[in-house]
C-alpha positions in Angstrom: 72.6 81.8 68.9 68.8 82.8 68.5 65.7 81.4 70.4 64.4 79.0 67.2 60.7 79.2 68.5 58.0 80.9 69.7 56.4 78.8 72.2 57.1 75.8 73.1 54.4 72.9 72.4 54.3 69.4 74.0 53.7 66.3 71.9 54.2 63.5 74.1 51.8 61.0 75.1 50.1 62.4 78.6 50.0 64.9 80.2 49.6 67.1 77.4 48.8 70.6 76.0 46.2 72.0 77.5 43.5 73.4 74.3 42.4 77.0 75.1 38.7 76.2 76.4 40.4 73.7 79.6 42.5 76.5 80.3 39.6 79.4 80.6 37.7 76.5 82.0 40.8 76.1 85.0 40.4 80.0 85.9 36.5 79.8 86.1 35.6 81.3 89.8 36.2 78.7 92.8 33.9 77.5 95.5 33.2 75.1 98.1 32.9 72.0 96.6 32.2 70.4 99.7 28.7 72.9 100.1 27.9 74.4 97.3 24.7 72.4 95.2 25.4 73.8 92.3 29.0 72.0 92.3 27.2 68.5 93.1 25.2 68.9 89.6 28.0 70.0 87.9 29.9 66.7 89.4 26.6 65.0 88.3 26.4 66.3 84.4 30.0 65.1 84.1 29.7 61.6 85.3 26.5 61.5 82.9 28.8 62.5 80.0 31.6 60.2 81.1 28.9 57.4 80.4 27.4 58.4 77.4 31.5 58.7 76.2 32.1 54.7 77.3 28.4 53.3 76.7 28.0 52.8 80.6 24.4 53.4 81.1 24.6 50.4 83.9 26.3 49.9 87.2 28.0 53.3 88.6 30.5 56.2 87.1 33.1 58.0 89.6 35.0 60.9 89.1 37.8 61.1 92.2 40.3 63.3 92.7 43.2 61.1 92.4 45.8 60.5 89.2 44.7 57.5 87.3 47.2 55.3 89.3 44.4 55.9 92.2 42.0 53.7 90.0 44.1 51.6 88.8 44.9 49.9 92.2 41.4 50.8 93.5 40.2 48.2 91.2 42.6 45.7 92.5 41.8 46.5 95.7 38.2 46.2 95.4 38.5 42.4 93.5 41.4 41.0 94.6 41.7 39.3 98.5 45.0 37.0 99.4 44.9 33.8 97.3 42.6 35.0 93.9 44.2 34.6 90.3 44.3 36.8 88.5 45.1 36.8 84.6 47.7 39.7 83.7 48.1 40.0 80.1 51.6 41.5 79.8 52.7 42.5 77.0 53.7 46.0 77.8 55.2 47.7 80.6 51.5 48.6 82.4 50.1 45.2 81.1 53.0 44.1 83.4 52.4 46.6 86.1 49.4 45.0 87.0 51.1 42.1 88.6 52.5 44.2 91.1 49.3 45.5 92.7 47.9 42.0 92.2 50.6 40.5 94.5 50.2 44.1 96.9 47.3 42.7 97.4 47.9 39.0 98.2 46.9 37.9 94.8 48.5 35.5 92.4 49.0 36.9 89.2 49.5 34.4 86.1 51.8 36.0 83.6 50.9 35.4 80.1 55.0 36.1 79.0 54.0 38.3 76.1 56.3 39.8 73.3 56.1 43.9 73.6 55.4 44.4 70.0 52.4 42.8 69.1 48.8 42.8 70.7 47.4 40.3 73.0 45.5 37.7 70.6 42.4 36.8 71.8 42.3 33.1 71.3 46.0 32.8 73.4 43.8 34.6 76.4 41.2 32.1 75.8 43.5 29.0 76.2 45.0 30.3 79.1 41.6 31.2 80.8 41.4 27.0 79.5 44.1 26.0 81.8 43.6 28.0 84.5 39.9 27.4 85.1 40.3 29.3 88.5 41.1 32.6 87.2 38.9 34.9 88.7 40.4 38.3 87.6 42.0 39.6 84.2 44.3 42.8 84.2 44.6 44.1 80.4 45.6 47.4 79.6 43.6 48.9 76.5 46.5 51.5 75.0 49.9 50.4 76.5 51.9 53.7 75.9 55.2 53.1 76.6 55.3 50.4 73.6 52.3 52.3 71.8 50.8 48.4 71.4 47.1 48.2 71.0 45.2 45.7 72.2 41.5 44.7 70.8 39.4 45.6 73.9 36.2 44.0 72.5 37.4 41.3 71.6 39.2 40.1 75.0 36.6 41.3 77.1 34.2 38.6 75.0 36.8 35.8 75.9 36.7 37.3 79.5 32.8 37.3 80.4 32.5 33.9 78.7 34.8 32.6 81.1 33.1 34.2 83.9 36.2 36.6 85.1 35.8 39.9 85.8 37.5 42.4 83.0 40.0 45.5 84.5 41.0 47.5 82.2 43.2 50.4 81.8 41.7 52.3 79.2 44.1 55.8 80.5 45.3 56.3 77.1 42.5 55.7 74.9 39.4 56.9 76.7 37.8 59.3 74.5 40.0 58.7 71.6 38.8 55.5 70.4 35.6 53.2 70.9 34.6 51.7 74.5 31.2 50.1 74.6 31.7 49.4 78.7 28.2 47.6 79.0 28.1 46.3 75.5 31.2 44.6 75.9 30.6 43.3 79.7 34.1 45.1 80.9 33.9 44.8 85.1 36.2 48.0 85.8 37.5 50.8 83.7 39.9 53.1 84.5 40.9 56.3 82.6 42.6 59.9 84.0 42.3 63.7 83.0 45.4 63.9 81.3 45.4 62.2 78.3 42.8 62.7 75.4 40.7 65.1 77.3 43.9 67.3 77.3 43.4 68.3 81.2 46.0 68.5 84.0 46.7 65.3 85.8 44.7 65.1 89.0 41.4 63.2 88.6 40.8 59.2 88.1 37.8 58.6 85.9 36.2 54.5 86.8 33.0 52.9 85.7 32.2 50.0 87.4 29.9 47.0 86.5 27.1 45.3 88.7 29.2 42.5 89.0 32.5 44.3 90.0 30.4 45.6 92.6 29.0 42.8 93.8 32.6 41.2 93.6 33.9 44.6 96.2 31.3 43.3 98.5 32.8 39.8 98.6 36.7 41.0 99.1 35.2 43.6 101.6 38.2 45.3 101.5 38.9 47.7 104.4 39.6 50.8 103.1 38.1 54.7 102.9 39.6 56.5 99.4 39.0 53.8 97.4 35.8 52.3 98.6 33.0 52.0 96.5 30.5 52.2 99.1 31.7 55.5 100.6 31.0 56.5 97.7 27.8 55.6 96.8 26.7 56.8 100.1 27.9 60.1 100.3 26.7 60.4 96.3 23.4 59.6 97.5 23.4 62.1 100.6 24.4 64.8 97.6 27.9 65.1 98.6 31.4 64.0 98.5 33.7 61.7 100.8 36.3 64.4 100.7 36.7 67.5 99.3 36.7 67.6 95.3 39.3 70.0 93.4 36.4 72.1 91.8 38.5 73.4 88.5 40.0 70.3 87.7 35.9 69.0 87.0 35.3 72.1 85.4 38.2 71.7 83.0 37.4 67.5 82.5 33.8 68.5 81.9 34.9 71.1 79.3 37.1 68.7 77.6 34.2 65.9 77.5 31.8 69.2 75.9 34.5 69.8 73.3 34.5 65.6 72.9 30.9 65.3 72.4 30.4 68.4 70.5 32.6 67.2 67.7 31.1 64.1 67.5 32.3 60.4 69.0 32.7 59.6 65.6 35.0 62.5 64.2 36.7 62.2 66.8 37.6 58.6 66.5 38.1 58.8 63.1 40.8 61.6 63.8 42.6 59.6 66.1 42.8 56.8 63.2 44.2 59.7 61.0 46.9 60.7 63.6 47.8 57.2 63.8 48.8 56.9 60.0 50.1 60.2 59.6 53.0 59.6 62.8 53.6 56.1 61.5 54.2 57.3 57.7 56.3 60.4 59.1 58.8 58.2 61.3 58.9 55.6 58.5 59.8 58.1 55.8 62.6 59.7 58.0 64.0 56.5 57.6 63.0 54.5 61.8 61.5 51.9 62.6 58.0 51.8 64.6 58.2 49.7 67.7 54.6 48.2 67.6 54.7 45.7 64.4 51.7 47.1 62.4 49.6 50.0 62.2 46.2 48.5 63.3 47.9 47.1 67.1 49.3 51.0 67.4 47.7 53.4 70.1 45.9 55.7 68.6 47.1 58.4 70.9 51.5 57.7 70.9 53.2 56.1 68.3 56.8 54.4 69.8 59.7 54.3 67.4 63.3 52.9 67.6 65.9 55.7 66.9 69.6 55.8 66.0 70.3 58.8 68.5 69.9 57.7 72.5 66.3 58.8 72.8 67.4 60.9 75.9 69.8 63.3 74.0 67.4 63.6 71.1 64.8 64.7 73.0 66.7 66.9 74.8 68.2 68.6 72.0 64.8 69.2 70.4 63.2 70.4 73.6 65.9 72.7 73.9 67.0 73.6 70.5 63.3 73.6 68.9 61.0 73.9 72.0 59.3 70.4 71.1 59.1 68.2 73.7 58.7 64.6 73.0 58.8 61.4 75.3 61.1 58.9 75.7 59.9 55.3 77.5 60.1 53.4 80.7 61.2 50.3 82.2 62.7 47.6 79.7 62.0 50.2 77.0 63.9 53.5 78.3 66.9 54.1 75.7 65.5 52.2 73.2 62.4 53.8 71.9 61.1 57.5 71.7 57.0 58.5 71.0 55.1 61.0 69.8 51.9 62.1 71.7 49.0 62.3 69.5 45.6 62.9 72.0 42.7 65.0 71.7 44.6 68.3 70.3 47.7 66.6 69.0 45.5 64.5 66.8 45.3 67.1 64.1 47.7 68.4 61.5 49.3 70.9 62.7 50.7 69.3 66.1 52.0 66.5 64.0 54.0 68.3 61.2 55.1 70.4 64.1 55.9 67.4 65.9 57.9 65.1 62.5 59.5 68.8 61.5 61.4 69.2 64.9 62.2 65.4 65.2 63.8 65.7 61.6 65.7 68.5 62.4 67.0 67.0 65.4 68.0 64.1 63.2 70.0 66.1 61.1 71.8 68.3 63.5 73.3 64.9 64.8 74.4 64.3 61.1 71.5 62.0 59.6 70.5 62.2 56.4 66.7 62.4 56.6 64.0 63.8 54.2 61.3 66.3 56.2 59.7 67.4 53.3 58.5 63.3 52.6 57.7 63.2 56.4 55.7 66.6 56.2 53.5 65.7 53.5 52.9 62.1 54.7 51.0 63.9 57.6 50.0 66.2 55.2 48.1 63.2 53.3 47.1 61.1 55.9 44.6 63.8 56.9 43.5 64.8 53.4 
């Protein structure tokens, strides 16, 4: 028995590889972020990028230190106060996670009852927002990775602000691999994380957050310190911090957003599109069956697909045999589906035939019959 590889590479959907310039960006000389001004402007020139990346010229950008969970329930925090509704469109195991801070929070969440497979169709969110005419809140989750479902962000958020609600969403997995127009499309809160498409280590919660979110955090009034807006905003002002800020994880998010802008929004888009087709050709020519129903409601960052080998010994035997690792799911979905990552780096050729090459191998070493030249070149052409 020989070592098959030569280093091992990760292809799963978040966290992910980290490309060469975060790394040298993560061993750049520390200091003290709490006193040094030139930190502050640093902080400062990545916000600014963060909202040319989403469109959010308007209202306020934050970068805390925090995994994106930390926004996540910061904006449920800062609109929701015992007794609000709040809208959860559910059709994925995040989408449904949003019901749990809702009610943390003495909220009443309204469950739409969404299939996993398919995206949230505007017009259904409309006719509930109908019904419930009190609805003051909607939870959606742009990229819903463990089902790799997409839903169409512009879209909902019109429905949303024509309603009058206030838009949260999770964009984690699709922020800077895919369009957000934040003031454009009137979204209230946004929420997005280092570890995804910017390819950094976990560790920092990315929000921007609208006028009327803001105004809507002064009317809850919630009590707290880490997740308050208004600390923020003063201590921002004063040319500080609330707490101290982990210095190389915003060099290494502000060297990912350079490598983001330097390419081009929309190359970069445009490659994510790519990776998109090239997984979902790959796994359907080695004979499985994507999870999402069509190609246009699929992340562009993970594609899920349903496997004849228990997703847990399949990726194990590929991690260990090939040095690929690949994700499995969560929740209702663990042991049913498996995903490839494809985000910022992974979006490109060579992560993906790496990627289809070592799950056809693993196929085959537990006796399938599958074809990895046909899965090869179907990445090979997707990106031609």
């Amino acid at each position: 028995m020989y070592r098959r590889y030569g280093e091992r590479r990760v292809l799963t959907p978040g966290p992910t590889e980290l490309p060469q310039r975060v790394k040298a960006a993560l061993i750049r000389e520390t200091t003290n972020p709490d006193l040094d001004p030139q930190f502050f402007k640093e902080y400062q020139v990545t916000a600014e990028m963060v909202r040319r990346l989403v469109g959010a010229m308007e209202g306020e950008v934050y970068i805390w230190a925090g995994e994106a969970m930390l926004g996540l329930e910061a904006a449920v925090a800062n609109a929701v106060k015992p007794g609000t509704k709040v809208l959860v469109v559910d059709n994925g195991v995040y989408g449904s996670g949003f019901a749990d801070l809702v009610k943390m929070y003495g909220g009443r969440p309204i469950a739409m009852g969404l299939g996993w497979r398919d995206p949230a169709d505007p017009a259904v969110v409309d006719r509930w927002l109908e019904k419930e005419k009190d609805v003051e809140v909607v939870t959606l989750v742009h990229c819903d990775t463990p089902s790799a479902v997409y839903n169409p962000l512009k879209e909902i958020a019109k429905v949303v602000s024509s309603r009058g609600a206030l838009l949260i969403v999770d964009t984690v997995s699709s922020i800077g691999a895919d369009e957000v127009l934040f003031d454009q499309w009137r979204v209230g809160v946004l929420i997005g994380g280092s570890q995804k498409a910017f390819n950094a280590p976990p560790g920092l919660t990315i929000l921007a957050v609208s006028k009327a979110a803001l105004d809507r955090a002064r009317e809850v009034g919630r009590e707290t310190f880490y997740m308050n807006y208004f600390v923020w905003e003063e201590w921002l002002r004063r040319g500080g911090f609330p707490y101290t800020m982990p210095d190389v994880l915003l060099y290494a998010l502000k060297e990912s957003l350079s490598k983001i802008l330097e390419e081009g929004l929309s190359s970069v888009f445009q490659r994510h599109k790519a990776a998109r087709l090239a997984t979902r050709r790959a796994v359907e020519a080695l004979g499985l069956e994507p999870y999402p129903q069509c190609l246009e409601c699929t992340c562009p960052t993970a594609t899920a697909f349903k496997t004849p080998v228990p997703p847990a010994q399949l990726r194990r035997h590929i991690w260990e045999k090939y040095g690929v690792l690949l994700a499995g799911s969560w929740g209702p979905l663990e042991g049913e589906v498996m995903r490839i990552g494809h985000m910022g780096v992974q979006a490109s050729p060579d992560h993906l035939v790496t990627a289809v090459t070592a799950l056809a191998a693993g196929l085959r070493d537990f006796g399938l019959d599958v074809d990895v030249g046909r899965a090869v070149e179907a990445v090979v052409e997707a990106f031609r």
